[in-house]
N, C-alpha and C positions, 0 to 999 in steps of 0.2 A: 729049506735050510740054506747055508753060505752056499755049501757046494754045489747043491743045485741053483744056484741065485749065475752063481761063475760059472760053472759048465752050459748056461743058458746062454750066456754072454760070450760065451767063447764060441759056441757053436752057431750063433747068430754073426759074430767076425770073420769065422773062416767058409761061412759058405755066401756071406754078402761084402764083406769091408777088403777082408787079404789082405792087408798091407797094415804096415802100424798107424795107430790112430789117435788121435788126442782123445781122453779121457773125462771128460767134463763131471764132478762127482758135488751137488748142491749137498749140504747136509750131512744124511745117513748116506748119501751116495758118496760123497768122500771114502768113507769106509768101504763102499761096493768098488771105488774105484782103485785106493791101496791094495786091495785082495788081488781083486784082478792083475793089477799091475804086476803083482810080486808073484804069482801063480804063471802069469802069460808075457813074461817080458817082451816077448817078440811082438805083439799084437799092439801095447803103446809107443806112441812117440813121445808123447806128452801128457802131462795130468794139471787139470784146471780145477782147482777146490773150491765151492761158494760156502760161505758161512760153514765153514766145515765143523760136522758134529764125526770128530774119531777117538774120543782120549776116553770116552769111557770103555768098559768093560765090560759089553752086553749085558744078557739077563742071569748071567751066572747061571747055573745048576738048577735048573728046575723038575729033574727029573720027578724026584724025589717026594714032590710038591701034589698032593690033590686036585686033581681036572681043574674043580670048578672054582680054582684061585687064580689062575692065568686066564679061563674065561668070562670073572669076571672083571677084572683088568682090564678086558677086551671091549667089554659091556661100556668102561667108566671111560675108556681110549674114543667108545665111537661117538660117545654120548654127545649131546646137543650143547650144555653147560659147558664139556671140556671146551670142544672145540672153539668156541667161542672164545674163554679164554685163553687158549692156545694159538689163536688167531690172532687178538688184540695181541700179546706177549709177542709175534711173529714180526709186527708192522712197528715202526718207529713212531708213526702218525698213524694216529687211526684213518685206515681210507673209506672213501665213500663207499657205499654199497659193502658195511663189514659185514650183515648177514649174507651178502653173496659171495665173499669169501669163505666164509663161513662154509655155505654149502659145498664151494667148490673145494675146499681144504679135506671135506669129507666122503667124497662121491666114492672115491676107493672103499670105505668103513660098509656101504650099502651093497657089494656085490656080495652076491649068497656065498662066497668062499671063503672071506677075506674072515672072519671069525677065526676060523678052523686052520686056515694057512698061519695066521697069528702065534695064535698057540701056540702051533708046532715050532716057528722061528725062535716064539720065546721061551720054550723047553729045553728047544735043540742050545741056549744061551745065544742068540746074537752075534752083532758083530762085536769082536773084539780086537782090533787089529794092534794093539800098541806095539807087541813085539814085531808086527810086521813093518810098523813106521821103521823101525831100528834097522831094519833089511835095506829099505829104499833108500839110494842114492840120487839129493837132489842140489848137486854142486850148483847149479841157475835157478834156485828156488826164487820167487820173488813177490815179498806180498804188498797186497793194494788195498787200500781201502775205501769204499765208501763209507761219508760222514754221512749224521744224521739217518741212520738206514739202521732196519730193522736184519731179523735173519734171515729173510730172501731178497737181496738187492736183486737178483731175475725180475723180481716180479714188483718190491716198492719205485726200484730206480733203473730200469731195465735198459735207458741207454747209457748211462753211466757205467752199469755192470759189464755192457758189451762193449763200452770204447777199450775197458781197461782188458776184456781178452782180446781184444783185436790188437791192441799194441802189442800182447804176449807176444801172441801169434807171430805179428809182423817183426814184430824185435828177434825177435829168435828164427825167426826165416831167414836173418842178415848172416846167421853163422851157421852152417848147415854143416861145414867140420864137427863142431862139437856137439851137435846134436846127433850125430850117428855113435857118437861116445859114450852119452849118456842120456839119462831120461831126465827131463827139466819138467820143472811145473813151475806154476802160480798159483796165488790163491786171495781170494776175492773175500775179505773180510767186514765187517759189519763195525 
């Protein structure tokens, strides 16, 4: 669930990182990295969004729901067909080698756990951060975009994606007043 997703992340910062740290959040990690942010102010400096997935509303309410409707969910999530299409839907261009993305999109779906941890994420509802955006103050927001690019510039346009954090980075290293003020981000958009 969220709080053990953040109390893993918190307890992995305070006994390796100590100090505040940029946040780097692709996707769903967005959402991992709002939480944290707003749960652990002291541990970010900074937060770096890619193609950020955070406006929706997790999986709402599933308590309520019969086992085997979120495991089969889980069934149609790991499946061969989705991913596939959730692969091509991912890339702007289709890249070479899209069945090996393919496999590599899905290596997580094959560990004997990821079933059962699923479930439970999408019972417990997901992430829902919107009221936590409302929390976050990010007066040096600043968004960039790569063109032509799918939902992971990391990975279709990956020096593109790394010039535009290194400029964060560097641009905001210029003012080191204001960033002891407040928590700035960026965010790497598609």
């Amino acid at each position: 669930d969220i709080v053990s997703k953040r109390e893993h992340l918190y307890q992995f910062w305070r006994s390796y990182i100590k100090r505040p740290m940029v946040l780097v959040g692709p996707s769903l990690g967005a959402a991992v990295a709002i939480d944290f942010a707003v749960n652990y102010p002291e541990a970010v400096s900074k937060l770096i969004f890619i193609g950020a997935s955070v406006y929706a509303e997790g999986t709402k309410d599933m308590t309520r729901m019969p086992k085997f409707v979120p495991y089969a969910g889980v069934f149609v999530l790991k499946s061969l067909p989705l991913r596939l299409f959730a692969t091509r839907l991912a890339f702007y261009k289709i890249p070479d080698g899209l069945f090996d993305w393919v496999q590599i999109g899905r290596l997580h779906c094959l560990l004997p756990w990821w079933e059962d941890a699923t479930v439970n994420f999408m019972i417990t509802g997901g992430y829902n951060v919107i009221n936590q955006i409302k929390q976050q103050e990010l007066p040096s927001a600043i968004l960039r975009q790569v063109g032509q690019c799918g939902h992971i510039p990391h990975v279709e346009k990956p020096r593109e994606a790394a010039k535009h954090v290194l400029d964060f980075l560097e641009g905001d290293s210029l003012d080191k007043a204001d960033q002891a003020s407040s928590l700035s981000s960026t965010l790497v958009s598609t």
